[in-house]
C-alpha positions in Angstrom: 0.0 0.0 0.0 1.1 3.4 -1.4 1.8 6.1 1.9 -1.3 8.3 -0.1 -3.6 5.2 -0.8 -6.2 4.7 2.4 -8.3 0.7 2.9 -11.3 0.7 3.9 -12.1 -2.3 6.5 -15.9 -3.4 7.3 -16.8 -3.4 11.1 -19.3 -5.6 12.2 -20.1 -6.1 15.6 -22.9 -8.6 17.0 -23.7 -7.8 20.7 -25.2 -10.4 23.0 -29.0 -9.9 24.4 -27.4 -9.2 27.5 -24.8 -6.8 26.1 -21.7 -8.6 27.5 -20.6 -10.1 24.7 -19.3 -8.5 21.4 -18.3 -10.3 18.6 -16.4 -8.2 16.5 -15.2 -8.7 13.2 -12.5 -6.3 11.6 -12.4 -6.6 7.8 -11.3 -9.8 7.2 -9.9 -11.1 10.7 -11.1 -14.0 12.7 -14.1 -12.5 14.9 -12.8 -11.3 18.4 -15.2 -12.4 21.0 -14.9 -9.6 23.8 -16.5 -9.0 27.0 -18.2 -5.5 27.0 -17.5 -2.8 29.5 -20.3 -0.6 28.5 -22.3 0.4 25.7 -24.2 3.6 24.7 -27.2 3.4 23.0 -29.4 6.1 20.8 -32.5 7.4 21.2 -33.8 4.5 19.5 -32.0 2.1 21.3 -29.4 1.1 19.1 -26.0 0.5 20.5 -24.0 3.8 19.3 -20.7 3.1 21.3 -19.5 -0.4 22.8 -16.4 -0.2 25.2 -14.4 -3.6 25.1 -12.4 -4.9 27.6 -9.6 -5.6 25.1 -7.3 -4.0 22.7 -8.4 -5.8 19.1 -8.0 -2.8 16.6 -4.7 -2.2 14.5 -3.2 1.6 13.7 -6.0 3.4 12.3 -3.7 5.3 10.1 -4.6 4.7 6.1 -7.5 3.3 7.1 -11.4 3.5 6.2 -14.1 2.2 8.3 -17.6 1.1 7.5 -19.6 0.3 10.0 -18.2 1.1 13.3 -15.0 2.8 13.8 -12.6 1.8 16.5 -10.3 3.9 18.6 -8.0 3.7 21.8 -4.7 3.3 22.9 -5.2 0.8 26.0 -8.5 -1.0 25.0 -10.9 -0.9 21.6 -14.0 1.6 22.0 -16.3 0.9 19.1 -18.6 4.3 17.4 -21.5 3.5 15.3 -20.6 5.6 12.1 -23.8 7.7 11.3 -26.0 5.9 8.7 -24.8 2.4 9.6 -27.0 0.0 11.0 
C-alpha cells in the first residue's frame, strides 16, 4: 500500500442480548469475542458506542471504516458511524 492510498475495513459487531458479549469482526480477521464494559445506546436504542475490555483494533492510520470505527490506545471503543445500521 502506497503512503497516499487509504483501505477501507468493514466493522461488524454482533452484541449479545445481554450486552456482555461483542463479537467483533475487523475486515477480514477471525471474529474477536470480547466482554463489553459498557455500551451507549441512541435514542432508538441502538448501540452507538460499545467499550471492550480488550485491545483488538490495529493503527487506524490509512484506514477507512464502515460500520463502526474503532479507537484507543489501551483497550478498543467501538462508534457506530452515522447511517450504519
Amino acid at each position: 500500500m502506497s503512503a497516499n492510498s487509504r483501505e477501507t475495513l468493514t466493522v461488524t459487531v454482533d452484541l449479545s442480548l445481554d450486552a456482555v458479549v461483542a463479537t467483533v469482526r475487523i475486515g477480514n480477521a477471525a471474529p474477536a469475542v470480547c466482554k463489553a464494559l459498557g455500551v451507549e445506546r441512541d435514542e432508538t436504542g441502538q448501540p452507538s458506542k460499545i467499550y471492550l475490555d480488550r485491545f483488538i483494533h490495529k493503527s487506524v492510520r490509512n484506514r477507512d471504516f464502515a460500520g463502526w470505527a474503532p479507537s484507543g490506545a489501551i483497550t478498543t471503543v467501538l462508534t457506530r458511524i452515522p447511517g450504519a445500521r
